[in-house]
Backbone as XML, in Angstrom:
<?xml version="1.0"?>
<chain id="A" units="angstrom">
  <residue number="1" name="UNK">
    <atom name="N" x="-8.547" y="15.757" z="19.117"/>
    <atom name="CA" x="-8.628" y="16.061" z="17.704"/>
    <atom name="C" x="-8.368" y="14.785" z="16.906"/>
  </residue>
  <residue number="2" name="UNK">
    <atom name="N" x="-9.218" y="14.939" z="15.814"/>
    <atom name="CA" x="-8.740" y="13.543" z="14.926"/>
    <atom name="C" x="-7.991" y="13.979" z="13.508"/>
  </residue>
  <residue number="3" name="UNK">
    <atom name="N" x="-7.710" y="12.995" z="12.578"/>
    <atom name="CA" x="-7.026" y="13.537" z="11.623"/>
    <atom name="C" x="-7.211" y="11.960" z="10.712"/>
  </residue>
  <residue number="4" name="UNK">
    <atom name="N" x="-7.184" y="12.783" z="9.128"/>
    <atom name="CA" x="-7.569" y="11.600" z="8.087"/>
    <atom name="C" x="-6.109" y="11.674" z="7.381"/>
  </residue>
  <residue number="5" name="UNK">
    <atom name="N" x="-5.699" y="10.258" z="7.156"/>
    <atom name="CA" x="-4.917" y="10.591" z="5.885"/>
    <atom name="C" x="-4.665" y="9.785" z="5.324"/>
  </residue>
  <residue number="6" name="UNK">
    <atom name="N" x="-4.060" y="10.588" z="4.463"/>
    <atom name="CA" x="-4.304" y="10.312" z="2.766"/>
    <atom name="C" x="-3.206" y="10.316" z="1.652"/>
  </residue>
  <residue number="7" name="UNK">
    <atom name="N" x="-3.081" y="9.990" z="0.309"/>
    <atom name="CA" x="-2.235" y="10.138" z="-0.209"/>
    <atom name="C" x="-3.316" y="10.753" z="-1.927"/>
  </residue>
  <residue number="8" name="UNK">
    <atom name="N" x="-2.205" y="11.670" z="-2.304"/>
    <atom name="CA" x="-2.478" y="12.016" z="-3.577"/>
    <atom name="C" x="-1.582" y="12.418" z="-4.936"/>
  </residue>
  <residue number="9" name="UNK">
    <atom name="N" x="-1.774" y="12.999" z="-5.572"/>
    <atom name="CA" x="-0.902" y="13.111" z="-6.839"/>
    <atom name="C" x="-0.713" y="14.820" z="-6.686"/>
  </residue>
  <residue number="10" name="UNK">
    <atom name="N" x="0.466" y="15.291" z="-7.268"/>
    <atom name="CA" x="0.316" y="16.769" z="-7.302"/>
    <atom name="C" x="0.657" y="16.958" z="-8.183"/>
  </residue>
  <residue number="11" name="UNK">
    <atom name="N" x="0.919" y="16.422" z="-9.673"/>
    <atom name="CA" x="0.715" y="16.457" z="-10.997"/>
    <atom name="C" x="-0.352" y="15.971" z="-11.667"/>
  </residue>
  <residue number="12" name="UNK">
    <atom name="N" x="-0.775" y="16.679" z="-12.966"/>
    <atom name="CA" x="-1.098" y="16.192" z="-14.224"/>
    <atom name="C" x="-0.453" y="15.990" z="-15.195"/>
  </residue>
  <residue number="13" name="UNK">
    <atom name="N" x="-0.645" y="14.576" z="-15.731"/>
    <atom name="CA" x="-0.140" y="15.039" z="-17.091"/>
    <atom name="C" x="-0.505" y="16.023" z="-18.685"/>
  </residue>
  <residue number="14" name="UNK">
    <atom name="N" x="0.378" y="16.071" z="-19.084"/>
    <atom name="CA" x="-0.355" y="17.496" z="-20.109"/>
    <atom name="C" x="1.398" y="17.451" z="-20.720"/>
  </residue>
  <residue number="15" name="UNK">
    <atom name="N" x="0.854" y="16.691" z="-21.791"/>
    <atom name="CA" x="2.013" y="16.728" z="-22.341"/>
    <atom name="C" x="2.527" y="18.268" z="-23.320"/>
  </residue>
  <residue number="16" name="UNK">
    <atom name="N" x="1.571" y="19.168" z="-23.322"/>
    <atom name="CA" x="1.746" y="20.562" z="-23.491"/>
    <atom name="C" x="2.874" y="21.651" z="-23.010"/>
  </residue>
  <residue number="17" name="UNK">
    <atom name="N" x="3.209" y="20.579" z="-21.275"/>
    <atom name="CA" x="4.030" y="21.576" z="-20.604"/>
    <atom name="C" x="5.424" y="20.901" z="-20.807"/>
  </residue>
  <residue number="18" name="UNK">
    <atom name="N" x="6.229" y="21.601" z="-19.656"/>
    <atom name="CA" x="7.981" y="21.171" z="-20.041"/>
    <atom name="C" x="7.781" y="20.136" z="-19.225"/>
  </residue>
  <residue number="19" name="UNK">
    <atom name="N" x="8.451" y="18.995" z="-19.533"/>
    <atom name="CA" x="8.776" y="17.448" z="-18.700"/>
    <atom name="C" x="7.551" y="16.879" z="-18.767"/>
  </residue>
  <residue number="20" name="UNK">
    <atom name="N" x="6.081" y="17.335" z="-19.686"/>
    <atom name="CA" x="4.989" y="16.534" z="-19.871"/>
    <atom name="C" x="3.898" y="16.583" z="-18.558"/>
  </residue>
  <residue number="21" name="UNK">
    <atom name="N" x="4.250" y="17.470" z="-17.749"/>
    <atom name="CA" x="3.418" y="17.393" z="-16.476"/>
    <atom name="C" x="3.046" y="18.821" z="-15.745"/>
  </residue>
  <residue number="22" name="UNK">
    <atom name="N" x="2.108" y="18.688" z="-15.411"/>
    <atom name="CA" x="1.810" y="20.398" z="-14.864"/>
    <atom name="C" x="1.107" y="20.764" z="-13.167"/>
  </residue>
  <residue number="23" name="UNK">
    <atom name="N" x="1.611" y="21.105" z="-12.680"/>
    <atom name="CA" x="0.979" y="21.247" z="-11.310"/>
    <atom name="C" x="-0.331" y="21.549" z="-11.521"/>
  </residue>
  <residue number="24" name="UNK">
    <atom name="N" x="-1.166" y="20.202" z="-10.267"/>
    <atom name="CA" x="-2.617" y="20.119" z="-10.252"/>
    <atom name="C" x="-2.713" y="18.679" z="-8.719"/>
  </residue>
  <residue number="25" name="UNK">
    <atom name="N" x="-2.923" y="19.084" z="-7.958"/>
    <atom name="CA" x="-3.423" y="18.122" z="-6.939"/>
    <atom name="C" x="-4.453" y="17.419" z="-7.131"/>
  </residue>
  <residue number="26" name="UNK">
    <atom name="N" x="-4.027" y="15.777" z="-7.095"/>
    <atom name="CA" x="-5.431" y="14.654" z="-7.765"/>
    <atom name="C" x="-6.257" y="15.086" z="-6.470"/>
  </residue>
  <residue number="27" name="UNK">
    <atom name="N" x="-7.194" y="14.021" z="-6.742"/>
    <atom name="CA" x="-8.198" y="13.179" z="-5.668"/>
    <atom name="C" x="-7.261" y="12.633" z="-4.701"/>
  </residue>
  <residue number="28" name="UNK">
    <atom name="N" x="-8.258" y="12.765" z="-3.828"/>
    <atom name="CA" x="-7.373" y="12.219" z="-1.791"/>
    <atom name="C" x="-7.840" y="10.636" z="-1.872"/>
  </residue>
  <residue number="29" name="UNK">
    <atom name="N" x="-7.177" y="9.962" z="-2.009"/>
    <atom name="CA" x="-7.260" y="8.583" z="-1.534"/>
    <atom name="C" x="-6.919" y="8.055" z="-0.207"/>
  </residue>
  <residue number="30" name="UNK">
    <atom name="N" x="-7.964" y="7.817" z="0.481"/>
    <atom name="CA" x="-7.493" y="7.629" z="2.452"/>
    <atom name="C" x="-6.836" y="6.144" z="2.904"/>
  </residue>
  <residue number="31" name="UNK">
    <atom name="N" x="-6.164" y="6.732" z="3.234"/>
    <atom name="CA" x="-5.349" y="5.400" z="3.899"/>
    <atom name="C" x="-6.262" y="5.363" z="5.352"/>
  </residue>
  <residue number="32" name="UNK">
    <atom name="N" x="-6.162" y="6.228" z="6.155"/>
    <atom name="CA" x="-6.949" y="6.007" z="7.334"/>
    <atom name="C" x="-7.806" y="6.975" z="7.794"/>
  </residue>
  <residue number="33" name="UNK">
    <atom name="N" x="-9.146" y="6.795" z="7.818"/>
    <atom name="CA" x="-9.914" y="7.661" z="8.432"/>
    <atom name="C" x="-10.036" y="8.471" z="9.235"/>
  </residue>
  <residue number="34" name="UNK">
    <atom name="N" x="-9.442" y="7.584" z="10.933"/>
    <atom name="CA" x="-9.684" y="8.355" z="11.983"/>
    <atom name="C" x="-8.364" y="8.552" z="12.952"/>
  </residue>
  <residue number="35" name="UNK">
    <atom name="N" x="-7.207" y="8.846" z="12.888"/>
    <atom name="CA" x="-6.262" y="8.466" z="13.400"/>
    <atom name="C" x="-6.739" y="9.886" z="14.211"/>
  </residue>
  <residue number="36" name="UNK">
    <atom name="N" x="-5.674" y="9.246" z="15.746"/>
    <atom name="CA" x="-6.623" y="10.046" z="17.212"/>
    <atom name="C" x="-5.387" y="10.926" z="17.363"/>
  </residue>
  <residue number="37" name="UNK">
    <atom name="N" x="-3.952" y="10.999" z="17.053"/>
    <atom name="CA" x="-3.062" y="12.035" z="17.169"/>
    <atom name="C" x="-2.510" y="12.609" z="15.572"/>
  </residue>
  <residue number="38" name="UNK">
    <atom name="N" x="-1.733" y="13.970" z="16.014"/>
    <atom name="CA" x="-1.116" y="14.049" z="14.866"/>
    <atom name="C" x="0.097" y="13.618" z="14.657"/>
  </residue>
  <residue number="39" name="UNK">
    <atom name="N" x="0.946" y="13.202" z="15.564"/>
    <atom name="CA" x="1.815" y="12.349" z="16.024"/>
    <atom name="C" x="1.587" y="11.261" z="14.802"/>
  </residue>
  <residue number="40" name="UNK">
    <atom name="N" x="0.755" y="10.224" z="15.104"/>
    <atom name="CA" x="0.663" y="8.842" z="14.886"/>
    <atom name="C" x="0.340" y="9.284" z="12.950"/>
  </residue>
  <residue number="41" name="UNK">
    <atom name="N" x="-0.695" y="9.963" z="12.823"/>
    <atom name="CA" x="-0.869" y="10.411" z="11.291"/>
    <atom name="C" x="0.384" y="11.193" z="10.840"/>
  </residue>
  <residue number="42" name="UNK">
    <atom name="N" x="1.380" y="11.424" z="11.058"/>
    <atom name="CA" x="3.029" y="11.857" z="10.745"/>
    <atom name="C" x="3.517" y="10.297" z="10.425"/>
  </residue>
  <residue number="43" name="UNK">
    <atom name="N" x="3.395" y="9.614" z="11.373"/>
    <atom name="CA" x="3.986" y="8.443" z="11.717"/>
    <atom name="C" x="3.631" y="7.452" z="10.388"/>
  </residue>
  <residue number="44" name="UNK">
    <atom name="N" x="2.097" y="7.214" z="10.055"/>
    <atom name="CA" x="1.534" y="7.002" z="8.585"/>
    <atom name="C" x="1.665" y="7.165" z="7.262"/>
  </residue>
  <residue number="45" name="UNK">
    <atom name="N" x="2.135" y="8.746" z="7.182"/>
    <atom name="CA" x="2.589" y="9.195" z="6.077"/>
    <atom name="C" x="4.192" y="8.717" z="6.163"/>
  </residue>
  <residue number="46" name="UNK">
    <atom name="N" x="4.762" y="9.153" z="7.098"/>
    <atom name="CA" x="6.109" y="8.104" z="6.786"/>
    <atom name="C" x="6.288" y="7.340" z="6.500"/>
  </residue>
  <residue number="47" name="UNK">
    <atom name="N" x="5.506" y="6.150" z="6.992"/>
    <atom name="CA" x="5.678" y="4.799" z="6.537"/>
    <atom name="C" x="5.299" y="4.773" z="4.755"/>
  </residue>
  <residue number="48" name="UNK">
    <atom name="N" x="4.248" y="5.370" z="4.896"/>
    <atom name="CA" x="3.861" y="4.985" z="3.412"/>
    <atom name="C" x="4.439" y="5.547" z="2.143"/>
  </residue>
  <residue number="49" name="UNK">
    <atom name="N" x="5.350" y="6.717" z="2.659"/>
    <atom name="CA" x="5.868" y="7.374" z="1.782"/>
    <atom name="C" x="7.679" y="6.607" z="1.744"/>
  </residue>
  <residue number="50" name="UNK">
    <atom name="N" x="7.693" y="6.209" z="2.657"/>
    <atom name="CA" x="8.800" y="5.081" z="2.561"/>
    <atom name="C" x="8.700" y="3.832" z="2.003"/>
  </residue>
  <residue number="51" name="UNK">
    <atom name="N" x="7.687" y="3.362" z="1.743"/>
    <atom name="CA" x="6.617" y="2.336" z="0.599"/>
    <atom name="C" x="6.465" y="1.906" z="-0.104"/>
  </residue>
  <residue number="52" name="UNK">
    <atom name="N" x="6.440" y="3.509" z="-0.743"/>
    <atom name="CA" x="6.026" y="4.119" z="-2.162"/>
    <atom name="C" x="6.282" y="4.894" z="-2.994"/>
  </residue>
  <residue number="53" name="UNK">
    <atom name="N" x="6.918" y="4.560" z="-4.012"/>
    <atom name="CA" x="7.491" y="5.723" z="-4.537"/>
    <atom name="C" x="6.565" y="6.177" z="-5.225"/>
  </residue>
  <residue number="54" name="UNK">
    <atom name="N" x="6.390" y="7.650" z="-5.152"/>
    <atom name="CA" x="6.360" y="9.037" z="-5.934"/>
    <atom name="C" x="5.952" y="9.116" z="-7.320"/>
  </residue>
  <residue number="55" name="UNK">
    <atom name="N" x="6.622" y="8.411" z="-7.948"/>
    <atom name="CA" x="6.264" y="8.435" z="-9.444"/>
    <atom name="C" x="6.468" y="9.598" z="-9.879"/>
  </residue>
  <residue number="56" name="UNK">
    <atom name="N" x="6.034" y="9.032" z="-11.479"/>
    <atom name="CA" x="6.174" y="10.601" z="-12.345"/>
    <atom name="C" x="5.232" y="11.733" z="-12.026"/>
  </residue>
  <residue number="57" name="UNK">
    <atom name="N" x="4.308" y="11.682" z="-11.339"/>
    <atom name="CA" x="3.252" y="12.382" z="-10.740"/>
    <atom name="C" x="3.393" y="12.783" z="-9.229"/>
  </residue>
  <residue number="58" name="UNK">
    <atom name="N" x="4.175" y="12.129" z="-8.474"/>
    <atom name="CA" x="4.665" y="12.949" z="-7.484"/>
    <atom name="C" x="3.214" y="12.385" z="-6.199"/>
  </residue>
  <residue number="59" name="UNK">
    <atom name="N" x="3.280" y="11.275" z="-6.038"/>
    <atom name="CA" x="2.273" y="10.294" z="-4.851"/>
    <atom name="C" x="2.548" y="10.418" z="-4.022"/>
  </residue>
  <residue number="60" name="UNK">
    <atom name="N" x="1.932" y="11.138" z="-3.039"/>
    <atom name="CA" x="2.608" y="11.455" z="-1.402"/>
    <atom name="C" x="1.304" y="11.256" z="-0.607"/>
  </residue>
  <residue number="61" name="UNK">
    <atom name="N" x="1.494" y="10.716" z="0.703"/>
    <atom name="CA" x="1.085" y="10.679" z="1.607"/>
    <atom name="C" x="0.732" y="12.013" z="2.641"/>
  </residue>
  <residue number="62" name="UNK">
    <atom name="N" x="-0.338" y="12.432" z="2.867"/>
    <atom name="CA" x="-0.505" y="13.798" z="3.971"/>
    <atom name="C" x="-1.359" y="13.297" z="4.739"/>
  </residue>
  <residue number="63" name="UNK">
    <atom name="N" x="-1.896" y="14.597" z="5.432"/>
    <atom name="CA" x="-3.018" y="14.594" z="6.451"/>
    <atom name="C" x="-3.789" y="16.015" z="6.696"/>
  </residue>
  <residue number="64" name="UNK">
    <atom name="N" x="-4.980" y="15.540" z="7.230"/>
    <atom name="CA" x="-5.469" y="16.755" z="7.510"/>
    <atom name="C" x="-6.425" y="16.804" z="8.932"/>
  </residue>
  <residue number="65" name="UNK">
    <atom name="N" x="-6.971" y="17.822" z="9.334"/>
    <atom name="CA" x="-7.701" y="17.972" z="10.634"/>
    <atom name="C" x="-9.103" y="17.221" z="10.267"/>
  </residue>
  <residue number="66" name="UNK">
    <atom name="N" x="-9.757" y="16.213" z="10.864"/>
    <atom name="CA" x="-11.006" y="15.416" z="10.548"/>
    <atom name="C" x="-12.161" y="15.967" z="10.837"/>
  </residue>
</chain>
């Protein structure tokens, strides 16, 4: 099995709501295409989420089945 991953946003802003932000998952931006375990794509998102901070929008690193 392969696996892509990626990092994205799980806010919008909308300054309408409370704290200016409203649940909405961005666009997937790939860090790596084809990683060959799910092991090693765990291993990816860790690193990068150790990286990177989060922000006001909430930037995280995942994965999914390729």
């Amino acid at each position: 099995m392969c696996y892509s991953v990626f990092h994205r946003t799980w806010w919008t802003r909308n300054p309408a709501w409370p704290g200016g932000r409203e649940p909405g998952a961005g666009k997937r931006h790939y860090i790596e295409h084809h990683v060959e375990t799910e092991k090693e794509a765990q291993a990816i998102c860790r690193e990068w989420n150790a990286n990177h901070e989060p922000g006001f929008l909430s930037d995280k690193a995942e994965y999914e089945e390729a």
